[in-house]
N, C-alpha and C positions, 0 to 999 in steps of 0.2 A: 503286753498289748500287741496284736497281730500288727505290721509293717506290710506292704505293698511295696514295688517297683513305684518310682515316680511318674512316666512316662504312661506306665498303665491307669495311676487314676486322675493323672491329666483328661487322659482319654475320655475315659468313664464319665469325666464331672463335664464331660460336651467344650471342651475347648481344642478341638481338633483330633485326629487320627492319632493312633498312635507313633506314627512317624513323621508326622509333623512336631508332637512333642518332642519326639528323640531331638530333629534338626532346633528346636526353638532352645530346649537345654546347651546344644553343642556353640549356637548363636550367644550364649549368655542373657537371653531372655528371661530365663527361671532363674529364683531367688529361692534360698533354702534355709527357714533360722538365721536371718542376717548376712549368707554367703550366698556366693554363684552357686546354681544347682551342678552337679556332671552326671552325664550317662552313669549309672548303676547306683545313684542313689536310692533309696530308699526312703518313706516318709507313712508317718500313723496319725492317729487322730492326735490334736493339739500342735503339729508342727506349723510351723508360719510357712505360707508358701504365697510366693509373689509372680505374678507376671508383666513384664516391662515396669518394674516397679512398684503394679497395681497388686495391693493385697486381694486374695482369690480365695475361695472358698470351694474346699473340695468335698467330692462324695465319695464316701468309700462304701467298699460291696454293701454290708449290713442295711444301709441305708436309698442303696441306689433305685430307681425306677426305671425302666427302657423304655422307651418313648419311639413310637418307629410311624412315620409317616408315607400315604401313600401322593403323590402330586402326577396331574398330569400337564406337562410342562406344552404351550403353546410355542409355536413360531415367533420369535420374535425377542425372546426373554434368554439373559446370558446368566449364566452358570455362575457369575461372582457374587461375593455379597454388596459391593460399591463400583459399578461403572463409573470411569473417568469421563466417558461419552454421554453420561445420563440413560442410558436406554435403561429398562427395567427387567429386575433380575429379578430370580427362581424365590427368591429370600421375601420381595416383597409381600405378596400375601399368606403369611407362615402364621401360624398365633404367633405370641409372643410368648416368649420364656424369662422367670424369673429368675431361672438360674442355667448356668452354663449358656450354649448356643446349639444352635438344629445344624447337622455336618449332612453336607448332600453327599449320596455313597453313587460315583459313577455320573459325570458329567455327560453333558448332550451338547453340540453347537447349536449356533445360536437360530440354524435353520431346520434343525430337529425337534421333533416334537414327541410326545408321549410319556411314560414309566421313568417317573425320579422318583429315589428313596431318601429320606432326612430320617437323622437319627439323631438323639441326644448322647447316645454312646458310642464313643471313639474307638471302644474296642468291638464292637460289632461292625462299625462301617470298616476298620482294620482289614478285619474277618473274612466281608464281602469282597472288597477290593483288591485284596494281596493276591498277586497272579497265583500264590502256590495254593491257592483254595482252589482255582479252574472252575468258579463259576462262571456258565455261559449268560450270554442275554441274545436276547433276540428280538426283530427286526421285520416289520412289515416295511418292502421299500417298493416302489413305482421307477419302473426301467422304464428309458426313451429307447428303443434300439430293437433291433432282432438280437434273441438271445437265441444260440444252437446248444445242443447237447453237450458239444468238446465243450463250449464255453465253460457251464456249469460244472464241468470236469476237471475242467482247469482250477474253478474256483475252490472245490474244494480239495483239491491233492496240491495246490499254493502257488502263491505269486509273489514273485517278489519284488516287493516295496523300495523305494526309498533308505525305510528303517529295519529293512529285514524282510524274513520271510513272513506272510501271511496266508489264512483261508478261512474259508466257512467250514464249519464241522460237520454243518447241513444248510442245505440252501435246496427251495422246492418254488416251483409255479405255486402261482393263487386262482387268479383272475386275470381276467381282463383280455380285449380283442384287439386287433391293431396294433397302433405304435408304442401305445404304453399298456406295460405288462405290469401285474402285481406277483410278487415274489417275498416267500419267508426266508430269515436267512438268521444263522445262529454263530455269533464268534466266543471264543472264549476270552479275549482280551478286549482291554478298553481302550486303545492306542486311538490316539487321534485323530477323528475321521475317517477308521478304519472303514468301515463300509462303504463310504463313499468312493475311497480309493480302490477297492477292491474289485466295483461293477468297473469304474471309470479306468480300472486296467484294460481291460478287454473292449473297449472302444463306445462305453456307452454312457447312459447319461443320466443321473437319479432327479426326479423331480420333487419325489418326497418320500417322508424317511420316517420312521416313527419307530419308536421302542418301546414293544408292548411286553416282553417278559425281563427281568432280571434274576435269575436263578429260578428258587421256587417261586418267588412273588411276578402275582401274575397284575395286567391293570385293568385294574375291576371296569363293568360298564356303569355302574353308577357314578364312576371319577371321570365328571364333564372334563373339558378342557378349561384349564386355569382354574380347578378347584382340587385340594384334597381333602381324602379322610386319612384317619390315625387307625393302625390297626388296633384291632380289641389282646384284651391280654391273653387269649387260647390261640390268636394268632402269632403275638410275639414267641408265646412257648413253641410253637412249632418252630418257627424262624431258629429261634436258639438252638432247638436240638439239631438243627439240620447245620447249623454251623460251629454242633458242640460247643456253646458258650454255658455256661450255668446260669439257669434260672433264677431269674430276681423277682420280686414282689409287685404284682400287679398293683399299674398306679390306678386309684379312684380318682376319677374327673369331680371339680367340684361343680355345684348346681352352677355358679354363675356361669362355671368356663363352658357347659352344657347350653346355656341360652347363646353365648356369647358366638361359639359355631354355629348354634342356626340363623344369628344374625348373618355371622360371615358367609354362612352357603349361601343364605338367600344375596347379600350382595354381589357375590361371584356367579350364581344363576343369574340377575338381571345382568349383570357387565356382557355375560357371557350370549345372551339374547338379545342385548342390544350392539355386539361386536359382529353377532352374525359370521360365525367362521367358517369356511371353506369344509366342505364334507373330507372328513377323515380316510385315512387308510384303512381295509379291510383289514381286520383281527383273526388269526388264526394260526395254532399252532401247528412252527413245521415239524417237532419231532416231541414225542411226551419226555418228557423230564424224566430222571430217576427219581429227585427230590419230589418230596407233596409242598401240595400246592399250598400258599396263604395267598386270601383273596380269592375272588370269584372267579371262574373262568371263563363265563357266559359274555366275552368280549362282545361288543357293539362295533359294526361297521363303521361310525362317523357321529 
């Protein structure tokens, strides 16, 4: 009977990254056939496997489905699953899953808005997020300030941060007249705040901020603010191949969960017409991709 790494069908079975497995194993969180689990275990179909004590139910490859969500994340919503503050997270209007949990790949603060991905599989959100993949994302942002040429120059041959060096890998004008300028801007890391800190080096001021591409996946205009779709299974296969994962078996939505989304669009369409939100950032890309695209690319202004 084929075996797996533990860590890897943690991942899979949607209870966190693959490195978050690894630390929950080294935490003695994982249980293994009655013992502490450790880094380089190994586990196959029939072994008991626990977390915090809780028996868990894993999924291995033969059986797996990848599940990949597109969200477009509003002002206002934080990136955890449980605020201690109450405000309301990315998590809140998700379906719900019977099994495992939806892993957001690549956080936004709580003032950023646009392009979040959820996945049920730990080893694709791994995939995306692991600096040595060097997938870019990018960045439609609103400058308060005079931007000059050196500036831009600056910005992308690096600046250094706090935590290091940083820069855009492209950064281009968009729009706009006067005091606030729209600017496309492309990093390949996901350091904290990076963009922010990056204009505010050079003496200026972001007013808004939005994350319209994440590698190939682009965000669609059909993804109002505060709703998502699920990609269809020709677009996970793409996704796969461009992050060399191996392809799994397209999941079939059942009728109910089919009604159950047009319920939920439609009440995230009414929240979202009756929230009345602020006109969005112009969408445009600053530089084509190498990767193809999943997702539309026919972006909406607002």
């Amino acid at each position: 009977m084929h075996d797996e790494k533990l860590q890897k069908v943690l991942a899979r079975s949607g209870f966190g990254s693959r490195r978050e497995m690894e630390r929950f194993i080294e935490e003695g969180r994982i249980g293994l056939n009655g013992d502490l689990a450790k880094l380089g275990d190994r586990v196959k179909e029939g072994d008991q496997v626990s977390l915090d004590g809780r028996p868990i139910q894993l999924i291995f490859s033969a059986e797996s489905a990848r599940r990949v969500l597109i969200y477009n994340k509003p002002i206002g919503e934080v990136c955890t699953r449980h605020d201690p503050e109450g405000r309301p997270t990315v998590f809140d209007n998700l379906p719900p899953l019977k099994q495992g949990r939806w892993i957001v790949i690549g956080r936004l603060d709580i003032n950023t808005t646009g392009l979040l991905l959820f996945t049920t599989d730990g080893e694709l959100a791994n995939r995306m997020m692991h600096p040595s993949a060097n997938i870019d994302r990018e960045y439609a942002v609103r400058v308060l300030g005079e931007v000059s040429d050196e500036m831009l120059e600056r910005l992308k041959q690096g600046v250094l941060l706090e935590d290091g060096m940083a820069h855009f890998s492209d950064v281009r004008y968009f729009d706009g007249e006067g005091a606030n300028k729209w600017y496309h801007c492309v990093v390949m890391e996901g350091r904290n705040r990076e963009v922010r800190r990056l204009w505010e080096s050079q003496g200026l001021q972001v007013n808004r901020l939005k994350r319209v591409r994440f590698g190939p996946v682009f965000l669609p205009s059909d993804v109002k603010v505060g709703t998502w779709r699920e990609l269809g299974g020709k677009e996970i296969d793409l996704l796969s191949d461009e992050l060399e994962l191996p392809r799994v078996k397209s999941r079939t939505k059942t009728r109910e969960e089919v009604v159950e989304e047009k319920r939920r669009y439609g009440r995230q369409r009414a929240r979202q017409n009756a929230e009345a939100p602020a006109r969005q950032a112009p969408e445009k890309r600053a530089s084509k991709p190498k990767a193809r695209s999943v997702g539309r690319r026919n972006v909406r202004r607002g």
